[in-house]
TILOKOL-891392 format. One line per 8 residues: number of its first residue (from 1); for each residue x, z, y of C-alpha. Coordinates in Angstrom, 3 decimals, always signed. Example, Ala and Ser with C-alpha at 12.3 -4.5 7.8 and 13.67 -1.06 7.14 Angstrom:
<kelums>
1	+12.300,+7.800,-4.500  +13.670,+7.140,-1.060;
</kelums>
This chain:
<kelums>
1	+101.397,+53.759,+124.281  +103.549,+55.179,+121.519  +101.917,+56.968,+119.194  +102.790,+60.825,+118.551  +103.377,+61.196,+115.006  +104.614,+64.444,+113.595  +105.468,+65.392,+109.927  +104.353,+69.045,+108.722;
9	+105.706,+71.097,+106.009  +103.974,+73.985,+104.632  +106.014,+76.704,+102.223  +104.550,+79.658,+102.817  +103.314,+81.018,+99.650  +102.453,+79.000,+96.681  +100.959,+75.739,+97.478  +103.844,+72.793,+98.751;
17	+102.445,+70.647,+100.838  +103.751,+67.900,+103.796  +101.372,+65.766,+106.025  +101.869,+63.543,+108.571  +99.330,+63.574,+111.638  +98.752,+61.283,+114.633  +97.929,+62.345,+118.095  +97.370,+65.962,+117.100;
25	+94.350,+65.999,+115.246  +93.920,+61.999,+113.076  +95.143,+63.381,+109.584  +97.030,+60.441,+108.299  +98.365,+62.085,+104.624  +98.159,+65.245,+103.387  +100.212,+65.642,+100.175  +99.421,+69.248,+98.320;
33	+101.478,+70.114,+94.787  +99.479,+73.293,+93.802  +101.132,+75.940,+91.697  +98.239,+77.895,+90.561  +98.573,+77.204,+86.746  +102.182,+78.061,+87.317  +101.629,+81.359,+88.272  +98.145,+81.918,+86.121;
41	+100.342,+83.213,+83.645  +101.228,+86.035,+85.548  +97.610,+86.987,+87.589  +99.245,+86.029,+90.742  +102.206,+85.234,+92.717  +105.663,+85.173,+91.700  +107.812,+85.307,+95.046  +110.832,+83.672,+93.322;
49	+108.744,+81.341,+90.756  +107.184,+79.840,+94.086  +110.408,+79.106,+95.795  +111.971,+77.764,+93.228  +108.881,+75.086,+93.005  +108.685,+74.579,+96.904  +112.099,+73.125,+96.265  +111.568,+70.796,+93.616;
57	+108.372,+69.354,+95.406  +109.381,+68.501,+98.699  +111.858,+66.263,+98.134  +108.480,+64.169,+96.198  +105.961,+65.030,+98.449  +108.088,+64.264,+101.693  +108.320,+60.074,+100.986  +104.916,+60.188,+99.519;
65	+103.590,+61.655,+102.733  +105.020,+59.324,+104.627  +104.019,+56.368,+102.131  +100.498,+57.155,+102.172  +100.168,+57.024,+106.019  +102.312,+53.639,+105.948  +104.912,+55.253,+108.296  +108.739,+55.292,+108.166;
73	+111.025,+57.896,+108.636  +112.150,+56.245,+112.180  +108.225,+56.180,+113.167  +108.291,+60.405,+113.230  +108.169,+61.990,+117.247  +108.659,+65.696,+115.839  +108.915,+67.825,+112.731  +106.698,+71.138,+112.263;
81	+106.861,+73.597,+109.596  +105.268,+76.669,+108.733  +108.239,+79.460,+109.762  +106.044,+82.867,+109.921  +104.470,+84.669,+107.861  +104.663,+83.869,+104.449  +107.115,+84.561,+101.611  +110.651,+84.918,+102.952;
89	+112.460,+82.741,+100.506  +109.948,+80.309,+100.220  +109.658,+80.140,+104.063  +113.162,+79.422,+104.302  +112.847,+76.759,+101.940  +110.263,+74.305,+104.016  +112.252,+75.418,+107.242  +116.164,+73.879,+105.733;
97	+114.082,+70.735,+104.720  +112.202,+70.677,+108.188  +116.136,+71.215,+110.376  +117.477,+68.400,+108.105  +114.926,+66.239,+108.677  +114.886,+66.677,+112.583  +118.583,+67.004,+113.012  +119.456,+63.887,+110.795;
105	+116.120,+62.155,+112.820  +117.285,+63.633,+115.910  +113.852,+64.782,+116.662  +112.514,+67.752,+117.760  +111.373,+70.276,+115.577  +109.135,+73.372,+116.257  +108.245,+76.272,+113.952  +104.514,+77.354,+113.836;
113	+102.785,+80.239,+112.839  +100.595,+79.734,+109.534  +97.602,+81.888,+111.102  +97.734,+80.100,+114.317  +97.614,+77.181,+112.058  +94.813,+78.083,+110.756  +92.834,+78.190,+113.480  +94.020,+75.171,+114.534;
121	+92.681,+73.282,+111.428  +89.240,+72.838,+112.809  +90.633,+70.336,+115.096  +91.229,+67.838,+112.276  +89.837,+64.826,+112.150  +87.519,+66.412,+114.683  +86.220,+66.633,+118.564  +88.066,+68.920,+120.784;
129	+87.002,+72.679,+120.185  +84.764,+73.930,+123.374  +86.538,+76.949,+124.269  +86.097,+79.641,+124.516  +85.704,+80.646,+121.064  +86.085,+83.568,+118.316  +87.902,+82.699,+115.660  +87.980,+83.953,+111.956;
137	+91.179,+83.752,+109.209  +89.938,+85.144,+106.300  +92.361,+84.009,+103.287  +94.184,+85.862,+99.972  +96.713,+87.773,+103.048  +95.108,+87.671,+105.603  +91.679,+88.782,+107.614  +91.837,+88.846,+111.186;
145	+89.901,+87.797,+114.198  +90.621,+86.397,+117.634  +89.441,+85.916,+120.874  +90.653,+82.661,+122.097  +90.625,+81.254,+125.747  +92.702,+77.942,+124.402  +94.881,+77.056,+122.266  +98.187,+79.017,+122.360;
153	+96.047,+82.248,+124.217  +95.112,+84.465,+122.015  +93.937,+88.197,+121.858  +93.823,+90.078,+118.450  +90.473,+91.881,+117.690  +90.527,+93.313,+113.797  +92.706,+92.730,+111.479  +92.804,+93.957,+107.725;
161	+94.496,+97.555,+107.148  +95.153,+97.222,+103.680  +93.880,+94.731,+101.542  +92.655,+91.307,+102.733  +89.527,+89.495,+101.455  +91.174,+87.190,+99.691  +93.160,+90.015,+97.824  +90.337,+91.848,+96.967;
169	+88.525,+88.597,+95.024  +91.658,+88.202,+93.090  +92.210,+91.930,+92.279  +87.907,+92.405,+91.457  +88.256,+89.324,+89.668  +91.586,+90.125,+87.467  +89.662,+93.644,+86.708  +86.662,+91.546,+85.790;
177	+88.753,+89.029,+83.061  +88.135,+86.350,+85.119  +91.378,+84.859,+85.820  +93.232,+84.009,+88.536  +92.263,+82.900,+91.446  +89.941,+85.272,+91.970  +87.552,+83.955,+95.047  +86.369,+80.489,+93.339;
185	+85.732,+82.218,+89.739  +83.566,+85.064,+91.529  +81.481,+82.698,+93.741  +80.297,+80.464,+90.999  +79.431,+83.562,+88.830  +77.661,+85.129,+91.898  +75.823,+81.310,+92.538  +74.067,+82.454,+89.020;
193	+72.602,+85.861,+90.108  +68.925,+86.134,+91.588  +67.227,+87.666,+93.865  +68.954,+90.604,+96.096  +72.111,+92.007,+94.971  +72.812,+94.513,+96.817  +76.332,+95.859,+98.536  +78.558,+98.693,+97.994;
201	+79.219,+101.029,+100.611  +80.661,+99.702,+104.339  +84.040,+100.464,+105.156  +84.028,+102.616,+108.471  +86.974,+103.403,+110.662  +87.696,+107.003,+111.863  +88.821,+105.513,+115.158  +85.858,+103.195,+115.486;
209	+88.191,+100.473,+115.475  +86.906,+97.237,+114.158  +89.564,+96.261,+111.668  +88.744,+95.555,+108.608  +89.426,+97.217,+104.573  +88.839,+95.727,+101.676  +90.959,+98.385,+99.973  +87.746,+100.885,+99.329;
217	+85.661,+97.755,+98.273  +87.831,+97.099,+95.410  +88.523,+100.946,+94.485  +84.563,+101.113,+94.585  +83.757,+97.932,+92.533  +86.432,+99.252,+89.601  +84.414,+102.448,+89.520  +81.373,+101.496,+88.790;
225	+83.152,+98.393,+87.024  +84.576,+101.319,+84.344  +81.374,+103.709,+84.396  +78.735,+101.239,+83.829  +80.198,+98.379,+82.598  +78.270,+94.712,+82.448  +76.466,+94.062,+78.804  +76.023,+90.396,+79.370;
233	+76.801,+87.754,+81.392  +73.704,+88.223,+83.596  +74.924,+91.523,+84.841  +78.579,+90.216,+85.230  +76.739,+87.918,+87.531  +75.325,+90.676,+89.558  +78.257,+92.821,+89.903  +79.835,+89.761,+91.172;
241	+77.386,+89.178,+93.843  +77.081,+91.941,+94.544  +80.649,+92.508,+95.322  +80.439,+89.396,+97.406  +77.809,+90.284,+99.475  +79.958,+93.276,+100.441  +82.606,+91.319,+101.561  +80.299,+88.931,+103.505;
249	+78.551,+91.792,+105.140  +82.338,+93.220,+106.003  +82.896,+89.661,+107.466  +79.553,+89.531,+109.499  +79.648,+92.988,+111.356  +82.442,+91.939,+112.939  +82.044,+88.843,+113.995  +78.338,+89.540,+114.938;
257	+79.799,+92.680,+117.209  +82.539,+89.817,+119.261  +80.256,+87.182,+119.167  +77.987,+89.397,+121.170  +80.874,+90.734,+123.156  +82.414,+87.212,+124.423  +78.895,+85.017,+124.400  +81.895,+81.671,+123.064;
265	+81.168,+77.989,+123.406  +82.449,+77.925,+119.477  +83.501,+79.978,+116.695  +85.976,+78.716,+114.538  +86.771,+79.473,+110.552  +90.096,+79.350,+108.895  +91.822,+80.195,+105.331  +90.672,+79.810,+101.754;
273	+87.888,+82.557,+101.399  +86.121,+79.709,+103.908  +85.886,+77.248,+100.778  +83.356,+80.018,+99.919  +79.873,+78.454,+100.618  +77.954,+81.707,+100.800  +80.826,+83.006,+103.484  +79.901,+79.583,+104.965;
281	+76.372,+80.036,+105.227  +76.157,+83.462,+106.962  +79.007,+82.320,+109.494  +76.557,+78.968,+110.047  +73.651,+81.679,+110.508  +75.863,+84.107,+113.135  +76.702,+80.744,+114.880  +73.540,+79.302,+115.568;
289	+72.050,+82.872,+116.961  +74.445,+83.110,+119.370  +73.900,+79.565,+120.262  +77.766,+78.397,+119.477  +79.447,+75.496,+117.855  +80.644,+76.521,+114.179  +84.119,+75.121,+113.563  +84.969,+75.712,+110.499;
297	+87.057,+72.372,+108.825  +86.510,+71.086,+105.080  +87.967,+72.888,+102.009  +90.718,+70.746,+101.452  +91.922,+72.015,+105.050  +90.996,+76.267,+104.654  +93.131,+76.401,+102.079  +97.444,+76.578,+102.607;
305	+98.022,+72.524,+103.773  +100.382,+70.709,+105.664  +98.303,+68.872,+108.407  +97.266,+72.346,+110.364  +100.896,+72.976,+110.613  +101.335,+68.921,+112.161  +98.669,+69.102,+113.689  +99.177,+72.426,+116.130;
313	+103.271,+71.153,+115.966  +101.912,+68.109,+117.453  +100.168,+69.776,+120.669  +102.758,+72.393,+121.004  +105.250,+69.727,+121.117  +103.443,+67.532,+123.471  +103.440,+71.122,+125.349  +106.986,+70.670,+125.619;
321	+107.402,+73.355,+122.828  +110.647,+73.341,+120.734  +112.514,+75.421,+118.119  +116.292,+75.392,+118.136  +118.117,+74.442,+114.502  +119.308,+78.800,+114.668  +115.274,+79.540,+114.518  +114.792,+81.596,+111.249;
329	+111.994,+82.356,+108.990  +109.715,+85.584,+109.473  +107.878,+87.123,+106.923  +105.738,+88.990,+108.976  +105.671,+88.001,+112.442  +102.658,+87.518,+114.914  +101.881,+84.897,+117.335  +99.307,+86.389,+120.213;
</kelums>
C-alpha cells in the first residue's frame, strides 16, 4: 500500500515552520525557524517583519523537511498549509509556496484552518481520539472551546471577547519588565511563589454567556501592578501567580461547566498557553473527574508547527477534501 505522505506549511504569525507527516498522524520532520528574538526588540509582533522572514525560511526549511524524513519531492500525495486565520501577508506567503509546490507536483493541495489544526495536534504520534470530546485552544490569539462529535464537526461554545490568554501573559508580562514572550517568563516566576496565591476578580458576562475575557484581568493586574507595586522578587513572584491562577481559574469554569454538559470520551488541549504545566495540571485534574481521556500533545506540538497542519491536510485529503489554486488567505475566518 502506498503510503500517504503530505507536506505542511505553517505561516501564520511568527514562527515558519514545514513538516512532512505519514498516514495522518506518524510525524516524520517537523522543521520550526522561530522569530522570537527577531521581534523581542519590539515586545511583540511585527506583521511585516514576520512576512518578510516567512519568506526567507521556507525556501530552507522546505528541503530540510523533506531531508530529515528521507523523502523526495516525487514521494509527496498532497500539500497542506495553514490559509486562515493568521496574519494576512504572512498567510499569503506559506499559501504561494504551498500552490507552487502542488501545481509544479501536480498534487493536491488543501488549505486548513490553524485552530482546527490545533485540535487536531493531539493526534500526533498518537492513538485515535475517542470521540466525543471537548476541546480547548488556548494560545497568544486565541481562546475558544468546542464541542466535537469528529473530526471536521464542530460546535463553538466560548470564545474570547477581547483579549486572549495568551495576550494577556504577554501584555501582564511586558507591564511587569519581563520581556517578551510573556506566558513562559510568568510561569517560571509563578513556579517560585508558595503557598496560595490567590486570584483577581472573575470575569462575568451580562448575557450569561460563557465566553471568555481576559481584557479585565489585565486592566486589573496593572492596577494593583501601579498602586502597590512588588519590593522584591518574592512579591513579583506572587503577583505573577497570582495572575496565573486567574487565568487558570478563567480556563477551568468553562471547561468544568461543558465537561459536565456533554459527559465526552476525551478532552483535547491545543495552542501555546498548553506548554504551561500548571494549565496542564488543572486540565489533567478536570479530566480525570469527569472520567475522560486528556489529549493534550507535547510542547513542541501546542505551539504554531507544521505537522498539525499535515497532519489534519492528510485526513481531510484522504476525505476527498481539496482546495483549488484561486483559494485565498483569510485573516479571520472560522471553520465550524
Amino acid at each position: 500500500m502506498a503510503k500517504n505522505l503530505v507536506l505542511g506549511i505553517e505561516s501564520s504569525c511568527d514562527e515558519t515552520s514545514v513538516a512532512v507527516v505519514e498516514d495522518g498522524y506518524r510525524v516524520l520532520s517537523n522543521e520550526v525557524a522561530t522569530q522570537i528574538e527577531l521581534h523581542n526588540r519590539y515586545g511583540g509582533v511585527v506583521p511585516e517583519v514576520a512576512s518578510r522572514q516567512h519568506l526567507e525560511s521556507l525556501p530552507i526549511l522546505i528541503p530540510s523537511a523533506l531531508k530529515q524524513a528521507q523523502v523526495a519531492y516525487d514521494d509527496l500525495s498532497g500539500i497542506a498549509v495553514t490559509a486562515s486565520p493568521g496574519l494576512i501577508g504572512a498567510l499569503l506567503i506559506g499559501l504561494s509556496a504551498a500552490k507552487g509546490l502542488a501545481l509544479s507536483l501536480k498534487i493536491p493541495f488543501v488549505a486548513i484552518h490553524h485552530i482546527e489544526a490545533h485540535l487536531y495536534a493531539a493526534r500526533l504520534n498518537d492513538e485515535p481520539v475517542l470521540f466525543p470530546a471537548i476541546g480547548l485552544v488556548v494560545s497568544g490569539g486565541h481562546t475558544e472551546l468546542y464541542h466535537i462529535e469528529d473530526w471536521g464537526v464542530y460546535r463553538l461554545l466560548a470564545s474570547t471577547r477581547d483579549d486572549a490568554a495568551g495576550e494577556a501573559y504577554d501584555k501582564v508580562a511586558k507591564m511587569m519588565g519581563l520581556g517578551y514572550p510573556g506566558g513562559p517568563l510568568i510561569e517560571k516566576l509563578a513556579q517560585k511563589h508558595q503557598g496560595a496565591p490567590g486570584h483577581f476578580s472573575l470575569s462575568r458576562m451580562k448575557d450569561h454567556s460563557q465566553d471568555f475575557s481576559f481584557s479585565g484581568l489585565k486592566t486589573a493586574a496593572s492596577l494593583e501592578f501601579k498602586k502597590n507595586p512588588p519590593k522584591d522578587e518574592a512579591e513579583l513572584a506572587h503577583f505573577a501567580a497570582k495572575f496565573q491562577n486567574t487565568v487558570i481559574e478563567e480556563i477551568i469554569l468553562r471547561v468544568r461547566k461543558a465537561m459536565f454538559e456533554a459527559r465526552p470520551k476525551s478532552l483535547l488541549v491545543g495552542g501555546g498557553v498548553a506548554c504551561n504545566q500548571a494549565v496542564r495540571d488543572a486540565l489533567k485534574k478536570e479530566a480525570n473527574d469527569f472520567k475522560a481521556v486528556l489529549r493534550v500533545p507535547p510542547p513542541k506540538f501546542c505551539s504554531d508547527n507544521a505537522a498539525m497542519i499535515a497532519g489534519l491536510g492528510a485526513h481531510q485529503l484522504a476525505s476527498g477534501k481539496m482546495a483549488p489554486l484561486s483559494a485565498t488567505a483569510n485573516p479571520t475566518g472560522s471553520f465550524y
